[in-house]
N, C-alpha and C positions, 0 to 999 in steps of 0.2 A: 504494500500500500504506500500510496507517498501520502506526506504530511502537508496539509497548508501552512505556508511560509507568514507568519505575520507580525507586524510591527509591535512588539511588546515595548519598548523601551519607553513607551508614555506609562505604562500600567504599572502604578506604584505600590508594593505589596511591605506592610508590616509585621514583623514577626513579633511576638511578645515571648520571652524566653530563648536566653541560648542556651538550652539543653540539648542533649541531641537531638532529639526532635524537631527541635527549632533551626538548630544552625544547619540541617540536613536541608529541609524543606527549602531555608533560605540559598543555601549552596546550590542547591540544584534549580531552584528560579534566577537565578543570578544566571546560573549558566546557559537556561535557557533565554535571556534576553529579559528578563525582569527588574528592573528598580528596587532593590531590597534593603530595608533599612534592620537591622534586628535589635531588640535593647531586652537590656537584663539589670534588677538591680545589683545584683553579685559582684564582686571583686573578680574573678576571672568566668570564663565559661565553659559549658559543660553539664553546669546543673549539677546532679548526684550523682554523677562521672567525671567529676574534676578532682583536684587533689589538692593535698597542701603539702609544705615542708618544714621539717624541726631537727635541727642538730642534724644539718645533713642527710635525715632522712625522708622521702619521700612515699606520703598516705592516699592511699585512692580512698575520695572521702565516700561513697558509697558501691559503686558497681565494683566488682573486682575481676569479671571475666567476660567475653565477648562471644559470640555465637555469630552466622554468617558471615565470617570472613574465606570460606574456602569458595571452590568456584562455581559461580551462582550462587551464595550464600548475598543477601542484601547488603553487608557493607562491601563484598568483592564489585556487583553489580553498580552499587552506585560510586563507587571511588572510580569506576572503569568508565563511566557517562563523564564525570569532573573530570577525566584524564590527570585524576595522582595516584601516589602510587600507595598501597596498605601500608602501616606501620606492623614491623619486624613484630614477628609472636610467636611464642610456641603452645602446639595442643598440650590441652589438661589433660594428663591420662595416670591414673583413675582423673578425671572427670570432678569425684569426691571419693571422699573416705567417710563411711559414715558410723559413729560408733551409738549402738545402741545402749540404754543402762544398765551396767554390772559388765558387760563386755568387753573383753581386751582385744578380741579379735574385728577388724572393722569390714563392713559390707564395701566391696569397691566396684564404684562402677566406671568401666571399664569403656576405654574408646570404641575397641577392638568389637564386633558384636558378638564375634564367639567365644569369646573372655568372659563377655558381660554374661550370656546366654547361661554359662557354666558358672559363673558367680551366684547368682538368681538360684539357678539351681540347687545348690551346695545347701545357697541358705536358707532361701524358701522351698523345701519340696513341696512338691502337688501343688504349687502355683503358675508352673507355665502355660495352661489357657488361656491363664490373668493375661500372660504375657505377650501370648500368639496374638488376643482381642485385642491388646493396645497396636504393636506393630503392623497388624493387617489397618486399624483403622489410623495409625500416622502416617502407614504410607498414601491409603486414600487423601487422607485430610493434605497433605505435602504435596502432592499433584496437583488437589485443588488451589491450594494456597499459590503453585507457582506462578499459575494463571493472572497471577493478580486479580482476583475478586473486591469488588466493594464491598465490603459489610461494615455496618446494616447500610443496604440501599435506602437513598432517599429519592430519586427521580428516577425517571427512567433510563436514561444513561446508567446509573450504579445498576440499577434491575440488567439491565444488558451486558455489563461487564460480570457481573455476578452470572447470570446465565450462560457466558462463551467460556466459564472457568470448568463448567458442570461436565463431567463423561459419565456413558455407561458404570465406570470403574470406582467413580467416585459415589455412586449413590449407597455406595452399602455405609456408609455414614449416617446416611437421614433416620433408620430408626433406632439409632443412638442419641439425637442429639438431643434429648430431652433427660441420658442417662448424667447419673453422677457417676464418682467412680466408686463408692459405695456400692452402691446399685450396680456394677460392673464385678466387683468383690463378690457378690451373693449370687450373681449369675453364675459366677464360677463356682459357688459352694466353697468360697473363699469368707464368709464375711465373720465369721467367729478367728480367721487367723491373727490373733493381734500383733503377733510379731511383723507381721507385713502391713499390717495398717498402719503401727507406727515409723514405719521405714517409709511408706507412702506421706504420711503424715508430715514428716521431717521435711521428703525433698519436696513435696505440695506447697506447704507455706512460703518455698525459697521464688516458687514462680508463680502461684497460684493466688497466692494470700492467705487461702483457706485451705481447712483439713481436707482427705478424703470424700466424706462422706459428704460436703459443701462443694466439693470442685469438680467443672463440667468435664466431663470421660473426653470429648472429643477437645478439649484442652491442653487435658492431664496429657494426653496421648501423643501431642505433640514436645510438651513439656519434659516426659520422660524419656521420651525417645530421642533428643536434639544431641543427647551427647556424645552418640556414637557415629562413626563412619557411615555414609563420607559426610552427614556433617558434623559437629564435633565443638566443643569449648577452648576456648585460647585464651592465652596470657600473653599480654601485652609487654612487649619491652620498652622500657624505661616508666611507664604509668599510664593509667587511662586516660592522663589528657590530652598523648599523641593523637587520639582520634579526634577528639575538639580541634585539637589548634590545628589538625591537618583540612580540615572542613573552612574551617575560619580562611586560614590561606588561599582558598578556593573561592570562599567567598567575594573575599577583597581583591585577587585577582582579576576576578568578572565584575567588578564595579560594585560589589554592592558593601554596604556600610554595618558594621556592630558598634554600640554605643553599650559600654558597660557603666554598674552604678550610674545609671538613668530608670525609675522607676515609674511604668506603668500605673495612671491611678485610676483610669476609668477608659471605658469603650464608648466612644459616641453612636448612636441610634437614631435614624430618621428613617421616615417612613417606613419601618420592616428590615431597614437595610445598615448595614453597619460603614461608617463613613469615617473615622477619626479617632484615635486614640489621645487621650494628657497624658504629657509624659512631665516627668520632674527630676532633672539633673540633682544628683543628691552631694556633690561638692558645692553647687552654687547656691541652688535654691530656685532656679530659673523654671517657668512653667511653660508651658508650650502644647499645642495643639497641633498633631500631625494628619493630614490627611491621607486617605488609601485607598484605593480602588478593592484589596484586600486586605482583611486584618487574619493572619493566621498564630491562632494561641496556644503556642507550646505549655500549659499551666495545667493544675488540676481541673476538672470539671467545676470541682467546690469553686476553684479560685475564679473561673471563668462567671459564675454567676453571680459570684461578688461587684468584679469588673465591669459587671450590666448593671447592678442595682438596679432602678425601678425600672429598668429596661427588658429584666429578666423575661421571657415568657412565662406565667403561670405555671404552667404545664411541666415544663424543662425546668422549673426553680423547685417545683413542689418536688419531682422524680428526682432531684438532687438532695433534697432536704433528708429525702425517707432511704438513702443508701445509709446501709449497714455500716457501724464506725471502720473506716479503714486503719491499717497498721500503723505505728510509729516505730520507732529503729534505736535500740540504746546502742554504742558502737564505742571500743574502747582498743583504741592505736597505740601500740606497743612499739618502741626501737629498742631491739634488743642486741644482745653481743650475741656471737655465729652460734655459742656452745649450747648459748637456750635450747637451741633447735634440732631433734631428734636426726640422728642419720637418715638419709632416704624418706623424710618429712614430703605428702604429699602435696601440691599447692593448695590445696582447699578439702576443708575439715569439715564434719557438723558432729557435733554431738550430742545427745539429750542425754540430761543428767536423773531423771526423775520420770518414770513411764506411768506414774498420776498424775501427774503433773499437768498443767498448759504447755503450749509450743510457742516459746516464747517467756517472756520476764526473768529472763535470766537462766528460768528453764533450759534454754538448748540455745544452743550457739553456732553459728555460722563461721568459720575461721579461715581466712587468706594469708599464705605465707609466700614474702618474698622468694626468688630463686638468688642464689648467687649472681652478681653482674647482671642481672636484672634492669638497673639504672634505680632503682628503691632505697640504696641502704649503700655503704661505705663498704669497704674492702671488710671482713670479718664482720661486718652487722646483718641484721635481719628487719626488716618487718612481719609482724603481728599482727592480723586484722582481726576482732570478735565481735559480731554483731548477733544482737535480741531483739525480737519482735515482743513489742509493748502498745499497751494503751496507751495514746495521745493524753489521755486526759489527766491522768494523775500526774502526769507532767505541769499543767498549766493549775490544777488543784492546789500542788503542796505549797504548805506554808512553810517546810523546808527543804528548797530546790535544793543546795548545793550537798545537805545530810543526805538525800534521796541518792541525788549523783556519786555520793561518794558511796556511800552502804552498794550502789549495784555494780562501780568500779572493782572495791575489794571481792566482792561475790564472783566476777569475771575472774579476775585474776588467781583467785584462790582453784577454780574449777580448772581455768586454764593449766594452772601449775601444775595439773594429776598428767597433763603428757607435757609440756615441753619444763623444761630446765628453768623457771622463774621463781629468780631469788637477786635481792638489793644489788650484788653484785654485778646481776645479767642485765637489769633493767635498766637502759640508757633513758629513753623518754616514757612518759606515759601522758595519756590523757582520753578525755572522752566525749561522746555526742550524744544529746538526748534530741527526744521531736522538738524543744524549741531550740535546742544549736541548729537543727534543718529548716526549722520557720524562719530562720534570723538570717542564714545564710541563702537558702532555696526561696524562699518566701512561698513554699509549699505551703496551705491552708494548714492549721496545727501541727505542722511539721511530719506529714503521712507521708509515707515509702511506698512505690510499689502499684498503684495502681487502685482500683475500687473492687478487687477482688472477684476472679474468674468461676462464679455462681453460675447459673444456668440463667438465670432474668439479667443477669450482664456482661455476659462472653458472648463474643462473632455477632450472628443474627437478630443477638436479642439487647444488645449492649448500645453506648450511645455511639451516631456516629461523626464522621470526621464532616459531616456538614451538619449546622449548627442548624434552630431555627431561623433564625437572623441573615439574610441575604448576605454575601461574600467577607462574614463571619464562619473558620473554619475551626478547629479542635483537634491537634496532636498531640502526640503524646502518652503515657501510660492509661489515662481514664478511657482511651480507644483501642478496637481492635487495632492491632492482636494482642493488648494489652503490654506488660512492663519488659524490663531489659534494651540496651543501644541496639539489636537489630528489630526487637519489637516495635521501637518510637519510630526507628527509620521508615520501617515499613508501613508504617502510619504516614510518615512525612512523605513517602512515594505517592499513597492513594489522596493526598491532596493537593499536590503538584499535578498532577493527571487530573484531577476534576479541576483544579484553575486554569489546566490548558485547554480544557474540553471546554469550558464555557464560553475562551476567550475565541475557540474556533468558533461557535456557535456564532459568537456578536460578529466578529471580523467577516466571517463568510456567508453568514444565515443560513449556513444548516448544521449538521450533527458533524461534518466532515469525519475525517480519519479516526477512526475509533479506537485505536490503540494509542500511547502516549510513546512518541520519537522517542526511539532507542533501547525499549522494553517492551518489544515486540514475544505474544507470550510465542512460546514453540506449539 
């Protein structure tokens, strides 16, 4: 098919957020002839993929590993459109190491699929149905997804792009997708295994937000299954902010502008259609009104109907009100000397410590460890990453933050200490993050991680989607399909680059023109 050729460079698009989502989105309109201005109030960009440094040490302040970078994988695809090239990484393999309570020996999951296949088995016997139902329906789901689908369609264009994604092959999906994976567990005569539930339970929260028995099968399915061949998790050399600043570079190559600590206070609305953002330079004090052909809002959903106030629609403000509290993040960065760190230490840990317990409040832990020469840590040091899934609220509650913060600090570190070597001597830096260090720095709505939780009333088809009700008002980001992680927002920031080109063919030519978006022609 050819493309209609057309004069973007009047059509002025604002991004709100340089997350990845945002800086993707705005990267790839730049490149395609767009006017792109992006602002963040943050100190650098990236969002909860950026990093900081202490005593020489360098902290990825929340993502710690990457998906879609192999070929055809969404960041391979879109670095390969900007014409740069991936930042150096090497595959997770295990993937993770997951240790269950009382256990010394840990579940790994494995690149390999016939590693992984024989791990599963070892540990779960009489659960490989569980396992065959997930693979047969990630690979369907994975076909469909390459297609590039809109979901949720809001015109008829998404209806059509969603419908050229659908084969024979892919419908053995549909009468799942009302399952959880609960409800996946009991089909198999799986649902009394608890040992497997909370091994599901563990790596659920890390993509999902929610347990098992809350999160959507056709999901979970793609979620459990990303880690293996041919596609796979990676670790990034030197930190997660090489992907930011490699996008950023892209950006301002093709002309278009980031404005950091400039913050966002309001979205202008007239007649149904979204026209202007205020913005507020937070070194001057200077106010300013930006006009846009598009506004596209890398933020929470929450925060996006802040941003409207009385402009909110009804509808879209009340279906925000009644979502289920989402997650918060306590997270405690360790620079450590080399010895802390066990021989043959995998890159990424979890453990729960207590199986009454919750997933989550210190309960169970998420842990990233630097590699040596990594670009993280000095010659003989290490980094330490520990992150808990917490309620937001008892964060903004107590009347004593800092006793709070410190009580779940030593609780980390104490649990930590049962596998790596921490003691006064090992521990270079320490410090830590609660949801309001992510409110202060993210300006995330109560400081929530992760997305609005992959339920069945808010995954794919049934979730909000990247066009808002507000005419060329758009939504990337985690609160969208396909939900959280820097290939998830990408591929969010994909499907709204693609409808603001579709539209712009529609004005410029007066018809539907070319139906596929230049350069992501599916196969």
């Amino acid at each position: 098919m050819s493309s209609i050729s057309l004069d973007k460079s009047n059509s002025h698009v604002v991004v709100i957020g340089a997350g990845i989502g945002g800086l993707t989105a705005g990267a790839l309109l730049a490149h395609r002839g767009y006017s792109v201005l992006i602002l963040d109030q943050a100190l650098v960009p990236g969002g909860c993929a950026s990093t900081f440094k202490r005593q020489g040490f360098t902290f990825d302040v929340g993502a710690t590993q990457v998906a879609g970078l192999e070929p055809g994988g969404i960041h391979h695809r879109i670095f390969s459109e900007l014409e740069i090239d991936l930042p150096p990484a090497t595959p997770c393999d295990p993937a993770c190491a997951v240790y269950l309570p009382g256990e010394s020996t840990p579940i790994n999951v494995w690149r390999d699929q016939e590693k992984w296949q024989e791990e599963r088995q070892k540990q779960f016997p009489g659960s490989e149905p569980f396992w065959q139902l997930m693979a047969t329906l990630f690979d369907a789901s994975w076909e469909f997804q390459g297609r590039d689908p809109v979901l949720p369609p809001r015109n008829l264009w998404d209806l059509w792009q969603l419908a050229q994604a659908v084969r024979p092959s892919t419908l053995i999906t549909v009468p799942f997708t009302l399952f959880t994976v609960g409800d996946a567990l009991r089909l198999c005569g799986l649902g009394n295994d608890q040992r497997l539930r909370t091994f599901l339970d563990l790596q659920l929260k890390l993509y999902s937000q929610v347990d098992a028995e809350q999160t959507a099968l056709l999901y979970a399915a793609t979620a459990l299954s990303v880690s293996q061949l041919p596609q796979g998790l990676f670790h990034l050399q030197g930190s997660m902010q090489v992907l930011s600043d490699r996008l950023v570079q892209s950006l301002e190559r093709d002309g278009g502008k980031l404005l950091m600590r400039h913050t966002v206070e309001q979205i202008k609305v007239e007649n149904g259609k979204a026209t202007a953002v205020v913005i507020r330079n937070q070194k001057t004090g200077e106010v300013w009104t930006e006009a846009a052909d598009h506004i596209v809002s890398n933020v929470t959903v929450q925060n996006l109907v802040q941003l409207l106030g009385e402009q909110a629609p009804s509808g879209y403000k009340n279906r925000v009100e009644k979502l289920p509290q989402a997650s918060g993040a306590f997270v405690v960065y360790l620079g450590v000397d080399a010895s802390a760190i066990p021989l043959e230490c995998p890159p990424h840990l979890q453990f729960l410590y207590d199986v009454n317990g919750p997933i989550g409040e210190n309960n169970s832990l998420f842990v990233s460890v630097s590699h040596p020469r990594d670009g993280r840590a000095p010659e003989g040091k290490a980094t330490i990453i520990a992150s808990s899934f917490v309620d937001p609220a008892q964060w903004w509650q107590t009347e004593d933050y800092e006793g709070l913060k410190e009580k779940f600090t030593q609780e980390a570190i104490a649990r930590l200490a049962q596998y790596f070597y921490l003691k006064p001597e090992t521990i270079i830096h320490q410090e830590a993050a609660t949801p309001r260090t992510f409110a202060h720095f993210t300006a995330r709505d109560r400081g929530i991680v992760g997305g609005i939780g992959q339920r069945i009333p808010t995954f794919g088809p049934f979730g909000f989607a990247n066009r808002t009700p507000i005419q060329n008002l758009w939504l990337v980001g985690d609160s969208t399909h396909p939900g959280e992680g820097t290939a998830g927002v990408s591929y969010s920031a994909l499907t709204v680059v693609r409808q603001i080109e579709e539209e712009a063919r529609g004005q410029g030519a007066g018809s539907k023109g070319d139906r596929t978006a230049r350069g992501f022609d599916p196969a």
